[in-house]
N, C-alpha and C positions, 0 to 999 in steps of 0.2 A: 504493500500500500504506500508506505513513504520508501526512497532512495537512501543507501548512506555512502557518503563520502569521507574516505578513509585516511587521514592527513598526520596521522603515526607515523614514527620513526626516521623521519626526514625534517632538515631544518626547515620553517617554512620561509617563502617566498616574501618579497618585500611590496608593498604600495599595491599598484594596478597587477603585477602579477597573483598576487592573495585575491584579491576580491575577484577575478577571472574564476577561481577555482570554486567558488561558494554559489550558491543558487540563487536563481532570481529569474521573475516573470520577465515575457516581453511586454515591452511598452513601448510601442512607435509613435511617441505623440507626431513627430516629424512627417511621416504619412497621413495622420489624421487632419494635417492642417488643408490639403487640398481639398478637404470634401466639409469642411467648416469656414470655409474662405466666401465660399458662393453666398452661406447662409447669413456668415454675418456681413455683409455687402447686402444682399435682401432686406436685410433688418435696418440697415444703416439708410437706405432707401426708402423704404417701405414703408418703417415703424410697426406699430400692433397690429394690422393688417399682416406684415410678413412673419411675425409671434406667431397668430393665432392661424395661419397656416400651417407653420411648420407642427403647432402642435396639435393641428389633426393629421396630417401625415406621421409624425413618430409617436404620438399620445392616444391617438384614434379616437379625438372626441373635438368637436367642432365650438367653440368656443366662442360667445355675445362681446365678453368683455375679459383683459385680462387679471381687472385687481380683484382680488376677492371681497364684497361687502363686509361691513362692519359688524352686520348684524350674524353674518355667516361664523365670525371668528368668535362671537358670544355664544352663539349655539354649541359650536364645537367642544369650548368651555363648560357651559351648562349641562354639557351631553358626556363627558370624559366621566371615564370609570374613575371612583374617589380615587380605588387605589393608586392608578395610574398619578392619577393629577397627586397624589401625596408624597408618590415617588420624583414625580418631576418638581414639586415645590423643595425637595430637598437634595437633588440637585445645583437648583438652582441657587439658594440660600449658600453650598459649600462651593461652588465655582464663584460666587462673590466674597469670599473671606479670604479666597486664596487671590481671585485678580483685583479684587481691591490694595491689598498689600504690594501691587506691582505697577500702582502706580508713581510716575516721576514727577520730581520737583523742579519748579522755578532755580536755579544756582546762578551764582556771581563771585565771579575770578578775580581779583587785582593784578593784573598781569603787571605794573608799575603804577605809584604814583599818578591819579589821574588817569589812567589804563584800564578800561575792565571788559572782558565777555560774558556775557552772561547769556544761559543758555537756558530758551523757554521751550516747553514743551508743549505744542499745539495740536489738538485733534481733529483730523482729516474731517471735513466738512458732511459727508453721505457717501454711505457704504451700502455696497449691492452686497447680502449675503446670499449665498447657495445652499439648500436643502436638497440631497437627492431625493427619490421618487423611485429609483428602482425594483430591485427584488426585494429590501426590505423598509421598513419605516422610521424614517431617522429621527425623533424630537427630541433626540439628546443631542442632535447636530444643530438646530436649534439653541439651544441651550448655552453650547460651547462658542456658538461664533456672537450672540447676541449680549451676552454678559460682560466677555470684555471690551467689547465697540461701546457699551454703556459705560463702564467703570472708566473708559479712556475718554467721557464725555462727548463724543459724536450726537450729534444732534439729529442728524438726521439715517436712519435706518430701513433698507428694505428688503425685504424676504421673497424670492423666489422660489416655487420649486414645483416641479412636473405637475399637469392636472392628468388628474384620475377618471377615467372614463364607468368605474362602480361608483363614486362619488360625485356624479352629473357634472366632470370638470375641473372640480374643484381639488385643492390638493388634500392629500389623505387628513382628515381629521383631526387627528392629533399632534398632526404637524400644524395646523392651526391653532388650538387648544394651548400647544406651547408658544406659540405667538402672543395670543390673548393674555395667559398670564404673564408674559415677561413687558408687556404693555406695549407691543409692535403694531402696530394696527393699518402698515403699509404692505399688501402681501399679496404677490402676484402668481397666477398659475399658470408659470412658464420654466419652460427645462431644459437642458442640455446648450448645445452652443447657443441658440436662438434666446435664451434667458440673459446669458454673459454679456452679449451682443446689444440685448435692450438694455440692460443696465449701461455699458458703456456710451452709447449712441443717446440714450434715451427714444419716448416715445412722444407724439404730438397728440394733446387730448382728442375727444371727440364729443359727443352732443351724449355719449352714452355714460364717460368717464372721464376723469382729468388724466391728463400723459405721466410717465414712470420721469421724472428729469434726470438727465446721465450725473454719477458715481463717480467720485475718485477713487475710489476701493473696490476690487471686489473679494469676495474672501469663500472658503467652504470647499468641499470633498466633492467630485463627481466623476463619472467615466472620464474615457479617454477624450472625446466629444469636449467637455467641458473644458478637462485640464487644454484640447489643443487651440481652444477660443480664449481662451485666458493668455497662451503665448502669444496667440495673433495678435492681441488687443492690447497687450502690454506695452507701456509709454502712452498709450491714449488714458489708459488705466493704471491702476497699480493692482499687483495681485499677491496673494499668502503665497503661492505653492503653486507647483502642477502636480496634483495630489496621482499618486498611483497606485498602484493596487496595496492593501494594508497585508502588514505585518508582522509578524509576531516572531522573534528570536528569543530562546533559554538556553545562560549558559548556569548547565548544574553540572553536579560532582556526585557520588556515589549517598551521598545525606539525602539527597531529592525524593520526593515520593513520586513512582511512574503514573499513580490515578490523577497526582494533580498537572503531572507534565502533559500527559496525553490528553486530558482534557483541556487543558491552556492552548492547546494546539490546534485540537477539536476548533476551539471557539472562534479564531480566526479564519480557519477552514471554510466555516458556516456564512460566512459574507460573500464566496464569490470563486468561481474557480478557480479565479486566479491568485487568489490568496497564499501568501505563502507563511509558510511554518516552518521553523527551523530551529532544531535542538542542538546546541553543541555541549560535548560532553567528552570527559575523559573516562568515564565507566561502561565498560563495556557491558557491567552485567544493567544499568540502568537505561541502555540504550536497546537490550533486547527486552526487557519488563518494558517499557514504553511501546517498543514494537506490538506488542503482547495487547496492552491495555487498548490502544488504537485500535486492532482489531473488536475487540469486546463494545468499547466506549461509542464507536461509528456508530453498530450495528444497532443501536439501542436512540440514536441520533435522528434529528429532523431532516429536512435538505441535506439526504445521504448523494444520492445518484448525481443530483442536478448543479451540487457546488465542493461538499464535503471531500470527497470521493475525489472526483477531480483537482481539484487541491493538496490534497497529501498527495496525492502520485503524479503532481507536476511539475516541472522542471525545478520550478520557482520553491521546493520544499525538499528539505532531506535532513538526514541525522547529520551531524561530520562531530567523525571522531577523530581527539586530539592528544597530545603525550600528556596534559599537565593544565591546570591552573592558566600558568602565564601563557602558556598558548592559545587556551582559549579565549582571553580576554583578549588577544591580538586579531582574534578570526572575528568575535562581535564588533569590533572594533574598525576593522575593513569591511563586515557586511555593513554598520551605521543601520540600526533598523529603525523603524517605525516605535514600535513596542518594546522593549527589552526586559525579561523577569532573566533575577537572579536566584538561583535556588543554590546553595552551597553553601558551606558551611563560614562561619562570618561574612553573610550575605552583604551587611552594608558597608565592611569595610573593602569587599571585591566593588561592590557598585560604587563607591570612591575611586577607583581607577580607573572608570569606562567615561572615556572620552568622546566616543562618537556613540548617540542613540537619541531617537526625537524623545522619548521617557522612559524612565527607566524607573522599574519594579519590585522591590525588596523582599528576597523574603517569601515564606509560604503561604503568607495570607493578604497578599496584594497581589493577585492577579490582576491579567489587564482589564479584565472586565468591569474590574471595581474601577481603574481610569475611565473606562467608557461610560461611565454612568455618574457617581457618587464619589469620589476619591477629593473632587475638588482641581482636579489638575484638569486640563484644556486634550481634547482627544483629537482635534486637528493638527496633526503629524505630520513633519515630513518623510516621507517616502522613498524607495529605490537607491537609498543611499545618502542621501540628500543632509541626512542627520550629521554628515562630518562638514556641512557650511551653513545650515539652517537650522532656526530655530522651529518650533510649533506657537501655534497662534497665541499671543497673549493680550494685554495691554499695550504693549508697545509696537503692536503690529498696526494700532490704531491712531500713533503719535506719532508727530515729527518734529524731528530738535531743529530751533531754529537760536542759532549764533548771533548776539545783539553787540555788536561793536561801542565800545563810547570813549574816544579816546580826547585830552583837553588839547590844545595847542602846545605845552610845553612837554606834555606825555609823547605826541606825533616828532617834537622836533628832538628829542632824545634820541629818536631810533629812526629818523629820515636817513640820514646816510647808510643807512644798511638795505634799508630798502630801495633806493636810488642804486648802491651798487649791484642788488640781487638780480634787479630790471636789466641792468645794464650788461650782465652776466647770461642774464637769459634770450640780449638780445630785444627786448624788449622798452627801449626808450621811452615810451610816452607815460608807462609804467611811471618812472622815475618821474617824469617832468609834472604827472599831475601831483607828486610832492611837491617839488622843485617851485612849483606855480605858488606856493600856500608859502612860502617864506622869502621871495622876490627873488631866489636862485635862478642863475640864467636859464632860462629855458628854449630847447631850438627853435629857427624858427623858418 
């Protein structure tokens, strides 16, 4: 069912030769861009009209309008199971105790006498967030992109994501519900490129609705679709990520229990076939009890045939066994995963040395799943590697530092001749001269 890749008894390889050797799904966003090019050009032309095309051709339900009513997001609320809505209010409550504490301060420098920078922290004006709409129901995706665009003061906020053709268009219910309580009440049911694309572009009202107005952000998880309109549109936009298929890497030692390995594995499985799971280990007898329990654990599993299944036995999944310890924190460390659980014995002081992973999970009772839900920590990840130069979405995904220069005349003429010479070093004369102007130094002419 899963692969193992066997990386005993040899020294291992260094940089892009390591991570060659480790598994990992294909993701051609590079191909996908040709056939998300036409659509967001439609939409850039077009407006709602070319939305609500495209989302009866991919969505298969024909569409009046694309914002959802106000009265629609109360229902949805009014109508959520308590449980549900108690589990998403708590949530929600522990993803604002963690992104609140990540917010930045106003600071002021004295670079000299009369010198100062001081660097303000400003929040992006309206942010397009993404909801998938796919094979399963995101409102904890919801949750994560909408909390810290709040706590980072964005004013303006709106939520797209696929309409549902069992829900007369509208996007699945609960993905509403978690709208309503987190008090979003701009929410559009539109998906895949054609969403990105109207967030970017914006739309022009009509007699039916007022227009989406374009985004400097957009942010959130989706197919390949998504992630390849997010690169096309970037520089017009700003984006989180080009999210790709999730995650899950364990690096355990012979302490690991294999019920909680193979189910940690399981769990990431269950999203998508292309899902990848990845145990590294230097036990050999924990790497055949996990073989074991996968077997047992599937069989007993939802979406076996259609995601699971496909997932452990694909490329993007496999066991890889290692000499030791330090080797295998060198192999999570070239994969950079999404997810990362440590299970070994002084778990938090191994997770103290992993350098590359979008989160990383301690221990035998922090699965990822508690991130994806309750943990308080942000589950919009990066992806494919991505974890050894990016971060996951936080507060600051929503801020931009901006540099306030304030310098007096005697502070400037302290440090002119350095700047006059660096101009003039780089070649760059006028450089120097619009000093040179402010203290009646010759200036050419």
């Amino acid at each position: 069912m899963i692969s193992r890749i066997d990386l005993r008894g040899e020294a291992l390889p260094e940089g892009s030769a390591l991570r060659d050797l480790l598994p990992r799904a294909e993701f051609d966003v590079e191909a996908a861009l040709e056939k998300v090019r036409p659509i967001c050009e439609d939409v850039r032309h077009h407006g709602a009209a070319a939305v609500i095309d495209y989302g009866e051709k991919f969505d298969g339900v024909r569409l009046e309008r694309l914002r959802v009513p106000a009265e629609e997001l109360r229902r949805a609320l009014d109508e959520l199971d308590p449980a549900v809505r108690a589990a998403l209010e708590e949530s929600i409550r522990r993803a604002r105790l963690v992104h609140r504490n990540q917010r930045r301060t106003t600071h002021t420098t004295q670079v000299v006498p009369g010198g100062t920078v001081t660097e303000k922290w400003i929040p992006v004006d309206r942010v397009g967030l993404y909801v998938p709409g796919g094979r399963s129901v995101y409102p904890s995706s919801v949750v994560m992109n909408v909390v810290p665009a709040q706590e980072a003061g964005v004013e303006g906020v709106a939520i797209a994501s696929p309409p549902q053709k069992e829900f007369g268009g509208l996007p699945h219910p609960t993905i509403l519900a978690a709208c309503a309580l987190l008090g979003v009440d701009e929410v559009y049911a539109a998906g895949g490129a054609q969403a990105v694309a109207m967030f970017a572009y914006g739309t022009e009202g009509t007699a039916v609705e007022p227009g989406c107005a374009p985004v400097n952000l957009v942010t959130g998880p989706g197919n390949i679709y998504v992630a390849a309109a997010k690169r096309l549109l970037k520089g017009r936009i700003g984006i989180d990520a080009e999210a790709g298929p999730t995650e899950i890497a364990i690096l355990a030692d012979s302490t690991a229990d294999p019920v909680h390995v193979a189910a940690d594995l399981i769990s990431q499985a269950e999203h998508d076939p292309m899902a990848a799971s990845v145990l590294v280990t230097d036990s050999e007898e924990l790497a055949a009890a996990t073989e074991a329990e996968l077997k047992t654990q599937v069989a007993a599993s939802k979406h076996v045939d259609d995601r699971i299944v496909p997932a452990l036995a694909g490329r993007q999944s496999a066991i890889v066994l290692v000499d030791g310890l330090d080797e295998g924190l060198r192999v999570v460390d070239a994969y950079g995963a999404e997810h990362l659980e440590i299970q070994t014995r002084d778990a938090a002081a191994v997770a103290d040395r992993v350098r590359n992973a979008g989160a990383i999970f301690v221990g035998p009772w922090a699965p990822v799943s508690l991130g994806d839900y309750c943990a308080g920590s942000n589950h919009v990840l990066p992806t494919g590697g991505c974890a050894c130069h990016s971060s996951g979405l936080s507060v600051q995904s929503f801020l931009r530092g901006v540099h306030i220069v304030d310098y007096t005349r005697d502070a400037l003429a302290d440090v002119a001749h350095h700047v006059v010479t660096l101009a003039e070093a780089e070649d760059l004369p006028a450089h120097g001269a619009a000093v040179k102007a402010r203290f009646g130094w010759k200036v050419p002419r």
